[in-house]
C-alpha positions, 0 to 999 in steps of 0.5 A: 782803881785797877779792874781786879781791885775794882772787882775784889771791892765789889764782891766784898760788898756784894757778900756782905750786903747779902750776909747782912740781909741774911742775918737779919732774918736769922738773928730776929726770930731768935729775938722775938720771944724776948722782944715780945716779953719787953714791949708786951706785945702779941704774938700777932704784933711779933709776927708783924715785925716779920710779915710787915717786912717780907711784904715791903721787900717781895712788893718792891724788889723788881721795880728797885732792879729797874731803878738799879739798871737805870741810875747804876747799881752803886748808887742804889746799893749804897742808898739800901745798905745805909738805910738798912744800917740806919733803920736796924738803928732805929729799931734798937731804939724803939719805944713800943711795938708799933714803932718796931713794925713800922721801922721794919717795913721801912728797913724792908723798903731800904732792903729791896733796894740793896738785894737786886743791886748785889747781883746787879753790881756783879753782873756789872763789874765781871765778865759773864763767863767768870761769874760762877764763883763770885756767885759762889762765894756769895751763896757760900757766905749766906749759907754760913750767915744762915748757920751762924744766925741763931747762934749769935742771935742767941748768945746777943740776946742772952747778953744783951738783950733783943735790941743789941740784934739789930744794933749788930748791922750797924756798923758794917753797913755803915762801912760797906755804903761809905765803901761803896760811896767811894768805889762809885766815885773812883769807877766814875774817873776816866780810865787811863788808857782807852780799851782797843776795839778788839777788847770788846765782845763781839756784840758791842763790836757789832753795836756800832763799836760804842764804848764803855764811856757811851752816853747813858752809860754808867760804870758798874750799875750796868747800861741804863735801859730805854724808856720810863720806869713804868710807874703803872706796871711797878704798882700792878706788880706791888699790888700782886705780891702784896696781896699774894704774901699777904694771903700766904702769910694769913692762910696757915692762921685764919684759913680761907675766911673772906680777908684771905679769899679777897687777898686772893682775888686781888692778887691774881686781877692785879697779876692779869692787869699787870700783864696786860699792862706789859704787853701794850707798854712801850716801856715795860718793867719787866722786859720781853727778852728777860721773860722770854728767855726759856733759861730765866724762865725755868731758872725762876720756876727751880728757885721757887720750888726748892726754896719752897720745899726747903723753908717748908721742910725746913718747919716740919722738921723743927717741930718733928725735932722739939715736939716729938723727939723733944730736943732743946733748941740748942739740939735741934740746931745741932741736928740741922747744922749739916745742911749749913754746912753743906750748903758752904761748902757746895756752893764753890764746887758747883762753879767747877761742876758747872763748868765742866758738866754743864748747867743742865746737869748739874742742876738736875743732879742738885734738884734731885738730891734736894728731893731725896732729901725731903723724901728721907726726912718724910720717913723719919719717926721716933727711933730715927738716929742722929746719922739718919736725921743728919743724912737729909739735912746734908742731902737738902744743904748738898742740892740747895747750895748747888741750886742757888748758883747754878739757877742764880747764875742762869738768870744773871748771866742770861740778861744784857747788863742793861736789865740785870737789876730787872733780873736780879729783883726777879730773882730776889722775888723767887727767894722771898715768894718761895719760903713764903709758899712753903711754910703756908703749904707744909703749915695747912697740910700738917693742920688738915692731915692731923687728927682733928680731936688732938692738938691746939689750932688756934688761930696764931698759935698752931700746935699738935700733939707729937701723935698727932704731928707725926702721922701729918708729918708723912704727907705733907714732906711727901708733897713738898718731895713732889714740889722739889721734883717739879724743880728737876723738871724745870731745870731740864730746859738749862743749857747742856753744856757752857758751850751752849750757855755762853751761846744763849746769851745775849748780845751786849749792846753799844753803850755797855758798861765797863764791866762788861768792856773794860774788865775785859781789856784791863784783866792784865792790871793789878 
């Protein structure tokens, strides 16, 4: 198979893998309400069947990066999206509530193996200075996934009942792992004509002149990285964030009772064990060069703000839009249906702003839109006009689409391919954690800012009156302005310019990959 084909191939699977992922979340919560009406659960069954989830991907995606970067980002792509596909199977077939919980955090599982190896399987397979726009396309297609989710959803549901939303995965996922079955068989063929030593990036060149058919190689999973896997320092960590979702989930509920006070403290000694742990290791989960890099670093601190103030801005407004404005549901998608438009259509043209102004500020630009975005939304009321509501949403779609390419691609290009999985596991675990902080910090800001005298707070089932609601709603998206801008400021330590990004990045070792090597020796073939 010819290197161009090779990497069509796996940017079709790649996107897809995360457009499947995307829709899944999309389309469920559209579900719930029918499925919680056939299978008699409880609203806290329900909410189950998405925490249950949540808690098995966040706990799980670095140490799937790892074993990614180890035994090839195909193998374990594959193994997640036919597990994804088999799972969603499961779940149509399902005779009761428990058996639904319990096969979604098992499709969580099959889900953390396949979401860093989308990333890992592009870092792979092109060149570091040609993966702004397959990074682009891929965002550009989760922003359309997330658009076309509740609609879908809806119209599956209305037809066909809650369990036809899960069969929908089925089949794609069964294509694109039989896929990826056969393109890892073909990429692991010799290569035709050996590339010359003056292909090779001057890293390797200087590693020794090892190529890409090296020992402990593999082709498009990247160049297996030294030592075990660190099976202490991967339970320390799935402990931490176990506990940490786990807590942010029940907290906006419960509030601080002793389960979530314990969650807490459980989750910040497991975070110290697990560092220290990391630091006498001679294998480490989670290596010093990918931690240490200033780019990585602030690239996962705007990751987790912005996605943290979009998913919370994100819940105000849709009970600003059904409580106080008192739009259906169909209205109110209409009302958001610019920041999924937006979010497709930046994330292409954020590779070119990229290149020509630089990743620094083109960051900064985005953070800053997402943050006057928040800040036009908190000054919404009553009498807000569509065009008003309409232009933060675009703000939000315009900095976020931007964001999730920019600080995607100043983690995935800042690691050798020998640690891309470890990379994009961190990466995955920002865009889980995030959302996650800023539902749990927009929900207990609107509950201690509200009037105490209005309103149902019952634990499960949090509601204000539109009053009510309306006089919180101000503080708490101010706050999550504050909590985007800390995002801007983070995205000050990104490179000036592509000049500067191409010299921050890291030497490619001997015994890299093909993707690394070949693809660029063989960029002449069709």
């Amino acid at each position: 198979m010819t290197t161009r084909r090779l990497q069509r191939v796996v940017l079709t699977g790649s996107v897809t893998g995360a457009v499947i992922v995307a829709l899944d979340g999309t389309v469920l919560t559209v579900a719930q309400p029918a499925l919680q009406r056939d299978l008699h659960a409880s609203f806290g069954q329900v909410q189950w069947t998405s925490t249950g989830y949540l808690i098995a991907v966040a706990s799980l995606l670095v140490f799937a990066g790892r074993l990614g970067d180890r035994y090839g980002h195909q193998q374990l792509f594959a193994l997640g999206i036919l597990g994804f596909g088999a799972t969603s199977a499961a779940i149509g077939l399902a005779p009761g509530v428990g058996w639904v919980i319990a096969l979604r955090v098992a499709q969580g599982i099959f889900g953390a193996l396949l979401q860093p190896a989308t990333l890992g399987m592009l870092r792979a397979t092109y060149p570091a200075d040609r993966l702004g726009m397959p990074l682009a396309l891929r965002t550009s297609a989760i922003g359309l996934a997330a658009a076309a989710g509740p609609v879908l959803g809806g119209a599956l549901v209305a037809h066909w009942g809650w369990r036809a939303v899960f069969f929908l995965n089925v089949v794609p996922a069964c294509l694109i792992g039989g896929l990826a079955l056969v393109v890892r068989r073909a990429a692991l063929a010799p290569a035709p004509t050996p590339p010359s030593a003056s292909s090779f990036a001057p890293g390797e060149a200087s590693a020794g002149g090892a190529g890409p058919t090296a020992a402990g190689t593999t082709t498009t999973g990247g160049a297996r990285p030294a030592g075990g896997l660190n099976l202490p320092g991967a339970c320390l960590l799935a402990l931490a964030l176990v506990s940490l979702v786990h807590t942010l989930v029940a907290l906006p509920e419960t509030g601080w009772t002793v389960v979530t006070a314990l969650g807490g403290a459980v989750a910040a000694f497991a975070c110290g064990a697990f560092i220290r742990h990391e630091r006498r290791t001679a294998s480490p989960l989670v290596p010093l060069s990918v931690v240490g890099s200033a780019t990585i670093a602030s690239a996962l601190a705007v990751l987790l703000s912005a996605s943290a103030a979009l998913f919370g801005t994100l819940f105000v407004s849709t009970y600003f839009l059904q409580d106080v404005l008192a739009l259906d549901p169909l209205e109110s998608g209409l009302r958001v249906l610019p920041l999924a438009v937006l979010m497709v259509l930046s994330a292409p043209a954020s590779a070119v702003l990229q290149r020509r102004y630089g990743p620094r500020r083109t960051t900064v630009t985005a953070m800053t839109l997402l943050t006057l975005g928040v800040l036009v939304l908190s000054q919404l009321d009553r009498n807000s006009t569509a065009p008003a509501i309409g232009a933060g949403f675009l703000l939000l779609g315009a900095g976020f689409g931007t964001v999730m390419v920019t600080a995607t691609a100043g983690i995935v290009r800042h690691v050798s391919t020998a640690h891309a999985g470890v990379a994009g596991g961190l990466q995955q675990t920002a865009m889980n954690i995030g959302p996650t902080l800023g539902v749990a910090t927009a929900t207990m800001l609107v509950t201690l800012t509200a009037p105490a005298t209005t309103g149902d707070h019952s634990p499960g089932a949090p509601h204000w009156t539109a009053e009510a609601f309306l006089s919180a709603m101000g503080p708490t998206l101010l706050t999550l302005t504050a909590v985007a801008a800390t995002g801007a400021l983070a995205a000050v330590k990104f490179p000036r310019s592509a000049a500067d990004d191409d010299a921050r990045q890291p030497p490619v070792m001997g015994g890299s990959v093909r993707g690394e090597s070949e693809v660029t020796a063989m960029t002449s073939d069709g």
